[in-house]
MDTraj code that builds the backbone (N, CA, C; nanometers):
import mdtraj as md
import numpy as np

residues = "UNK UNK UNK UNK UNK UNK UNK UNK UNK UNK UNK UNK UNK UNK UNK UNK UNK UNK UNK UNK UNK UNK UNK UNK UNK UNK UNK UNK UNK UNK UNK UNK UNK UNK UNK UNK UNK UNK UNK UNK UNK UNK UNK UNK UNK UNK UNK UNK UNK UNK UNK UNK UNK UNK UNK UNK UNK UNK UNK UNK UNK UNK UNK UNK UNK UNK UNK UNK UNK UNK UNK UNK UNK UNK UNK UNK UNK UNK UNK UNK UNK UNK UNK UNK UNK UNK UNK UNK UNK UNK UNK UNK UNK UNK UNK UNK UNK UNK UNK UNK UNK UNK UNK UNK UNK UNK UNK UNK UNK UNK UNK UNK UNK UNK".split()
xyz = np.array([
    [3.5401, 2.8853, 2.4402],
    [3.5769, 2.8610, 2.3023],
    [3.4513, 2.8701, 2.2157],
    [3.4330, 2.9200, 2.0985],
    [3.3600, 2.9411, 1.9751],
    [3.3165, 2.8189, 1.9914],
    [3.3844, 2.7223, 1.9495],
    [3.2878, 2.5483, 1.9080],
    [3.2159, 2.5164, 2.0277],
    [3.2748, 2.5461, 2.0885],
    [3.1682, 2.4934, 2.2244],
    [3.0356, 2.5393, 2.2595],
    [3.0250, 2.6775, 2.2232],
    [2.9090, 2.7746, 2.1991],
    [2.8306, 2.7174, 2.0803],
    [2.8541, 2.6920, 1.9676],
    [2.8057, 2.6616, 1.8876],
    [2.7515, 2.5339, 1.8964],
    [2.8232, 2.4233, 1.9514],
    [2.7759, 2.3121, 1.9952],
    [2.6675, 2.3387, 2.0794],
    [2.6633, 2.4046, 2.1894],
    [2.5458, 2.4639, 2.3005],
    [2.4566, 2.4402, 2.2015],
    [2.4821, 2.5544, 2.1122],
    [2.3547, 2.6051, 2.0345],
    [2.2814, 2.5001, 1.9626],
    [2.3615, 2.4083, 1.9086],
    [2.3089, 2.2919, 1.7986],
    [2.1943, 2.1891, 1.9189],
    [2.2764, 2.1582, 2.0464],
    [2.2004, 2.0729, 2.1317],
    [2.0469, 2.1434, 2.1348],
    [2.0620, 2.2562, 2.1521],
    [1.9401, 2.3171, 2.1693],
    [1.8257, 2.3143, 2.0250],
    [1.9117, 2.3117, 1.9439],
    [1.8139, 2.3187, 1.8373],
    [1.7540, 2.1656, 1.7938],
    [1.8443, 2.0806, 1.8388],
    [1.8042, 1.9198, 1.7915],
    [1.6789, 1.9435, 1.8879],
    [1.6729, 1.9834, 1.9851],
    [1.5210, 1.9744, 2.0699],
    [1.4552, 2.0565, 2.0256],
    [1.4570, 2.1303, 1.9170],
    [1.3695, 2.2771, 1.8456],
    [1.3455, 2.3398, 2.0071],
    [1.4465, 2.4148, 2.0487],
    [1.4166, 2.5356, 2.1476],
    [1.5219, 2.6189, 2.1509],
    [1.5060, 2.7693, 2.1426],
    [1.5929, 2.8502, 2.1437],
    [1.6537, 2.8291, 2.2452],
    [1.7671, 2.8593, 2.2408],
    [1.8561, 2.8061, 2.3998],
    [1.8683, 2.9373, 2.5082],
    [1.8241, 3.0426, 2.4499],
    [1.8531, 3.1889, 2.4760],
    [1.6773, 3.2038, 2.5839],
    [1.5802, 3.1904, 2.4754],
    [1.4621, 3.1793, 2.5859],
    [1.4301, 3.0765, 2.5918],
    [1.4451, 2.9432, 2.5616],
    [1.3945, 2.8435, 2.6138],
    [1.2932, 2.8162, 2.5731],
    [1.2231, 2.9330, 2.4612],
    [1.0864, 2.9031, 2.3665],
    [1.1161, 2.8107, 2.2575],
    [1.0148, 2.7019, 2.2703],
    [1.0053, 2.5929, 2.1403],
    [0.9460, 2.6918, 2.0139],
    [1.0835, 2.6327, 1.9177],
    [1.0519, 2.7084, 1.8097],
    [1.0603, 2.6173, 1.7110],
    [1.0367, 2.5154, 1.6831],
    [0.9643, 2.3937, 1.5835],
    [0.9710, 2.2455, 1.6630],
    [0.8785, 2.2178, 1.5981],
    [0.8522, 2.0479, 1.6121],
    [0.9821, 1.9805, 1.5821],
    [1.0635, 1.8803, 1.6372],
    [1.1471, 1.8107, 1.6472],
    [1.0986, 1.6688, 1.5630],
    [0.9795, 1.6425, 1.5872],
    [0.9046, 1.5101, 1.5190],
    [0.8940, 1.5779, 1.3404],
    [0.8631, 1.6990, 1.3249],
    [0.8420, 1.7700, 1.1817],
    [0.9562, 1.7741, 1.1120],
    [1.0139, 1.7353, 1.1482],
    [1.1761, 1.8586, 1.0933],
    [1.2762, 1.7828, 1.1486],
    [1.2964, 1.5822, 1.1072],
    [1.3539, 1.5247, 1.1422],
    [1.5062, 1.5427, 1.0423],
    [1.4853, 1.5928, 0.9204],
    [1.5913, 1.5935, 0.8376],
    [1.6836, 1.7128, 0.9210],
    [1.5943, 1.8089, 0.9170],
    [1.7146, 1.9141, 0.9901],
    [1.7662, 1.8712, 1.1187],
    [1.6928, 1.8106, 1.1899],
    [1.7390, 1.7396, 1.3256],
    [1.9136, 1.6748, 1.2757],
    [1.8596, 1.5716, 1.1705],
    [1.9542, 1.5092, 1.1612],
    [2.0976, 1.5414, 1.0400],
    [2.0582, 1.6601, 1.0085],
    [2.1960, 1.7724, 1.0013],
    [2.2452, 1.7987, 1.0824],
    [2.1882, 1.8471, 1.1849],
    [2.2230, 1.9093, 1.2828],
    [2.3381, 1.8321, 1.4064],
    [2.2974, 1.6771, 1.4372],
    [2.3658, 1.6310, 1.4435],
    [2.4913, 1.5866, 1.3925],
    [2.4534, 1.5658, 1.2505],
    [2.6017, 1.5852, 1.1478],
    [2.7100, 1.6703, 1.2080],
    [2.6115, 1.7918, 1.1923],
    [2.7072, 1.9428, 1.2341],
    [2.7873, 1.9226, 1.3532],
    [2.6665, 1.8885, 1.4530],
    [2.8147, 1.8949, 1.5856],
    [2.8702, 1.7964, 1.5743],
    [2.8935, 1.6801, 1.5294],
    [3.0100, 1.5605, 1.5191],
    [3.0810, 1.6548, 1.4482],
    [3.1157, 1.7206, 1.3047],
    [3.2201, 1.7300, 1.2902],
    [3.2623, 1.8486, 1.4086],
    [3.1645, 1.9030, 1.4397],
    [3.2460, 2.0121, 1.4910],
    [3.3350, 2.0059, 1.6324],
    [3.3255, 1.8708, 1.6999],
    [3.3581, 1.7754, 1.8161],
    [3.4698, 1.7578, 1.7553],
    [3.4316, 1.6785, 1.6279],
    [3.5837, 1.6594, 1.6086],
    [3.7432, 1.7437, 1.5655],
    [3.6802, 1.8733, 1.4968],
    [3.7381, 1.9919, 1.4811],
    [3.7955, 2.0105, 1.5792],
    [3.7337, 2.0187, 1.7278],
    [3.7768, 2.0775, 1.8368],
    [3.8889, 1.9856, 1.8584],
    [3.8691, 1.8684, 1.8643],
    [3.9556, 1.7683, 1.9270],
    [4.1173, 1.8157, 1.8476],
    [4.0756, 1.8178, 1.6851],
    [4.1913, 1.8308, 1.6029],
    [4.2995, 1.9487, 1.6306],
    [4.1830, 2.0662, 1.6439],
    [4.2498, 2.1866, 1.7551],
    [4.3108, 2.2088, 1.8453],
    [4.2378, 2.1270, 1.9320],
    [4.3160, 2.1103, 2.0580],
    [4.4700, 2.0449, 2.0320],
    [4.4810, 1.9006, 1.9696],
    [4.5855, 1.8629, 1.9319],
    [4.6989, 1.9066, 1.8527],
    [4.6292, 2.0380, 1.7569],
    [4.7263, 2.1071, 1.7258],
    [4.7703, 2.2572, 1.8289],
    [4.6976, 2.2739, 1.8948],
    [4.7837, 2.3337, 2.0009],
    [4.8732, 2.3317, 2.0839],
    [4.9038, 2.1248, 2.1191],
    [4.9221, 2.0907, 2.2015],
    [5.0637, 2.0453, 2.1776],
    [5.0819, 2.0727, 2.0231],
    [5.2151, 1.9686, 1.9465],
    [5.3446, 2.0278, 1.9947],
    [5.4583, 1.9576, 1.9988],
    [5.6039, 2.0297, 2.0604],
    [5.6147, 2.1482, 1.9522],
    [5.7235, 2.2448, 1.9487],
    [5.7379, 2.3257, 1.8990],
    [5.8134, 2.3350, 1.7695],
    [5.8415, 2.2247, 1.7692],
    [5.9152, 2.1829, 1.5803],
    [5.8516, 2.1444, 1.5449],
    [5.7147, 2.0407, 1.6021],
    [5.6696, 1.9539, 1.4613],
    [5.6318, 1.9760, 1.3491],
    [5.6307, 1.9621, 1.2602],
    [5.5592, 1.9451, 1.1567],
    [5.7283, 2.0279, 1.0573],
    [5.8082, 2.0772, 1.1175],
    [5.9592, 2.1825, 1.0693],
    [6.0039, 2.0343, 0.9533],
    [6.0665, 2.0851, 0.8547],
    [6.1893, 1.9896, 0.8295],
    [6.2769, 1.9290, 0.8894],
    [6.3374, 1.8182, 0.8285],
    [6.4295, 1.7632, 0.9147],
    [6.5473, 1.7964, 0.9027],
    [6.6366, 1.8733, 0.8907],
    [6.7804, 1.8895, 0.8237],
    [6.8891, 1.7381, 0.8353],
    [6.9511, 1.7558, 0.7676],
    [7.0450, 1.6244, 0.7574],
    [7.1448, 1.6415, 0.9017],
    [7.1764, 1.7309, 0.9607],
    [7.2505, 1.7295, 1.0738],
    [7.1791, 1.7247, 1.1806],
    [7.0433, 1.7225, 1.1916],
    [6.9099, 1.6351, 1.2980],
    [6.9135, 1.5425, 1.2857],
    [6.9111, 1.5348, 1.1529],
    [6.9087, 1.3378, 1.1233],
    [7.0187, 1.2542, 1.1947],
    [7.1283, 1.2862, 1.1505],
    [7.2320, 1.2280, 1.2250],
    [7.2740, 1.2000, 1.3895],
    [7.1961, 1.3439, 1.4356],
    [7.2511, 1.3806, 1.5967],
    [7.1109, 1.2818, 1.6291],
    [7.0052, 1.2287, 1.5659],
    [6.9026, 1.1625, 1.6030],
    [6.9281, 1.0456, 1.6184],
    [7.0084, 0.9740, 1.4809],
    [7.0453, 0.8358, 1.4751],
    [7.1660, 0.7959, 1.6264],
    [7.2416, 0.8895, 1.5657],
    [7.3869, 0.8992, 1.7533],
    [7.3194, 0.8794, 1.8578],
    [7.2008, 0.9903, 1.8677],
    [7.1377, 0.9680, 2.0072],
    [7.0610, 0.8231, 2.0323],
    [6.9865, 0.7778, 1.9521],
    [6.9351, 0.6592, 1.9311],
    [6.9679, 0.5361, 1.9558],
    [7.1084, 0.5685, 1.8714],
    [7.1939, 0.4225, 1.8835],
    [7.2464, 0.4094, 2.0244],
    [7.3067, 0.4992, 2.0861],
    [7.3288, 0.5421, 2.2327],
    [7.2445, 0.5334, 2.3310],
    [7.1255, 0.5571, 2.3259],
    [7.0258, 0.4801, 2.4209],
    [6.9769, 0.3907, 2.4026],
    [7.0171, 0.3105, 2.2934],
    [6.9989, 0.1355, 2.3065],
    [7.1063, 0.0745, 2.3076],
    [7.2103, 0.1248, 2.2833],
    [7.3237, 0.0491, 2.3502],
    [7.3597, 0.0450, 2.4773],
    [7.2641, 0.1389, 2.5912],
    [7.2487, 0.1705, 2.7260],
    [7.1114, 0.0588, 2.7622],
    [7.0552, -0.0348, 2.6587],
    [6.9586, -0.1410, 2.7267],
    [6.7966, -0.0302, 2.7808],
    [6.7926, 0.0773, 2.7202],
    [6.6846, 0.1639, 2.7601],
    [6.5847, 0.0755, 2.6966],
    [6.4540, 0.0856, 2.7269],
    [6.3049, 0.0613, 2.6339],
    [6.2932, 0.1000, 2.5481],
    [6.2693, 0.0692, 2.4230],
    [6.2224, 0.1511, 2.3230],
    [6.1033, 0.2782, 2.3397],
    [6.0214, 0.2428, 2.3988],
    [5.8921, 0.3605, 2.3875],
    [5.9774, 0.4387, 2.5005],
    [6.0830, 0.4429, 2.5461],
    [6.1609, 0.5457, 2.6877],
    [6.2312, 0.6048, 2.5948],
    [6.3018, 0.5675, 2.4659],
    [6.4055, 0.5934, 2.4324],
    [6.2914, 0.6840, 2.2743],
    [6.1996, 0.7031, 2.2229],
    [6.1414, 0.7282, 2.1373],
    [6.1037, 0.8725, 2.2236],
    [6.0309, 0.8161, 2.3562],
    [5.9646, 0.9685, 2.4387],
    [6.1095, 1.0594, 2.4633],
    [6.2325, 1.0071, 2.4998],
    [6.3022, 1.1115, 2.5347],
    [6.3474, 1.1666, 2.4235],
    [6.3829, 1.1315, 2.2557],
    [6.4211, 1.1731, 2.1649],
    [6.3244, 1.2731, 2.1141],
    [6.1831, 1.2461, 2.1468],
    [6.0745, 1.3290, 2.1089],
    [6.1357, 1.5067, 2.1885],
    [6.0976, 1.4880, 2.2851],
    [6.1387, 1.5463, 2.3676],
    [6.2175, 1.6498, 2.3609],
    [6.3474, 1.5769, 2.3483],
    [6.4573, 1.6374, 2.2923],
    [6.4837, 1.7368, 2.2138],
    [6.3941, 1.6692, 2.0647],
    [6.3637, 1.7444, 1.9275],
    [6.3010, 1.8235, 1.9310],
    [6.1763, 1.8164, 2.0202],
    [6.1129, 1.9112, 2.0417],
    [5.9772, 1.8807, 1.8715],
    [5.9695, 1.7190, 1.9153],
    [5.9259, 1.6216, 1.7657],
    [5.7939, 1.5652, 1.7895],
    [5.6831, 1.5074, 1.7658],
    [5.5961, 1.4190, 1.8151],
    [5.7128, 1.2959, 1.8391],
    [5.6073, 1.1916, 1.9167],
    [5.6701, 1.0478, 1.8959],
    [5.6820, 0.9805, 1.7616],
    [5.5571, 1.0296, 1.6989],
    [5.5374, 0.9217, 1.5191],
    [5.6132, 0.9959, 1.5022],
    [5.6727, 1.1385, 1.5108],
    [5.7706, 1.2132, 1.3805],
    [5.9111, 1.1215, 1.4406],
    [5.9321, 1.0954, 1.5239],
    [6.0535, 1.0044, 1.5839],
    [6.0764, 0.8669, 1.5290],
    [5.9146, 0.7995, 1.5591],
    [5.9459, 0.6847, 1.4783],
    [5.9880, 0.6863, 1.3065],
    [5.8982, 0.7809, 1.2794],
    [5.9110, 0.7612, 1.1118],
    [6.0220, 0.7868, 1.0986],
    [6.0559, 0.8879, 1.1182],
    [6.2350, 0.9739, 1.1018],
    [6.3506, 0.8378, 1.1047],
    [6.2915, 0.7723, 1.2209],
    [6.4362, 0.6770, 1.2860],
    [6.3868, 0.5678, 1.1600],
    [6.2812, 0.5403, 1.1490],
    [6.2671, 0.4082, 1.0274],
    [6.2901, 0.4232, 0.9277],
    [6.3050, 0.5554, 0.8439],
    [6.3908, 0.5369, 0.7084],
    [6.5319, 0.5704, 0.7774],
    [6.5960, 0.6186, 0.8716],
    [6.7121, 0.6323, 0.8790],
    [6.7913, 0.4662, 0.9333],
    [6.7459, 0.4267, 0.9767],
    [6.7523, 0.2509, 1.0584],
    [6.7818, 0.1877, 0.9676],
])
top = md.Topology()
chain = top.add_chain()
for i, resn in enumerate(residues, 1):
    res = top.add_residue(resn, chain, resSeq=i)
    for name in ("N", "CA", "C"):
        top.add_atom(name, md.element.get_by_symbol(name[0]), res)
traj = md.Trajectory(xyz[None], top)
């Protein structure tokens, strides 16, 4: 992956050395401000990745509208696996699931509909 390379690259430069030859190419003690950009840089870019990753990872509706005839077949299903004595976090993962929804898009959905 791109960020990960780039991250490489930043580690290498917080130590002022090209990462390619391994030649020191500034003082690290001189050039503490850029040091400490540099660190800036790869935090966000750690966290970019993370955000990436998580949006790769999402079911295949999320983020879709909800139509009013989801809504309903959501609440039916809902009410039906707690009138079966299921867990709540069992009965949230299988509706997720289902929808093809995150879990928060489940909870939120079911709490204005509830």
């Amino acid at each position: 992956m791109e960020i990960d390379n780039i991250i490489k690259a930043i580690k290498g430069l917080e130590k002022g050395v090209n990462i390619k030859t391994g030649e020191k190419i500034f003082n690290e003690k001189e050039n503490k401000i850029l040091i400490d950009d540099l660190i800036k840089a790869k935090e966000i870019l750690k966290k970019e990745k993370i955000r990436m990753e998580r949006k790769k990872n999402r079911p295949k509706r999320a983020k879709e509208r909800w139509t009013r005839k989801e809504e309903v077949m959501l609440l039916e299903e809902y009410n039906k696996l707690k009138s079966q004595k299921t867990e709540n976090p069992k009965i949230i993962n299988k509706l997720a699931i289902k929808h093809e929804r995150t879990e928060g898009s489940i909870r939120s959905r079911l709490s204005r509909l509830v």
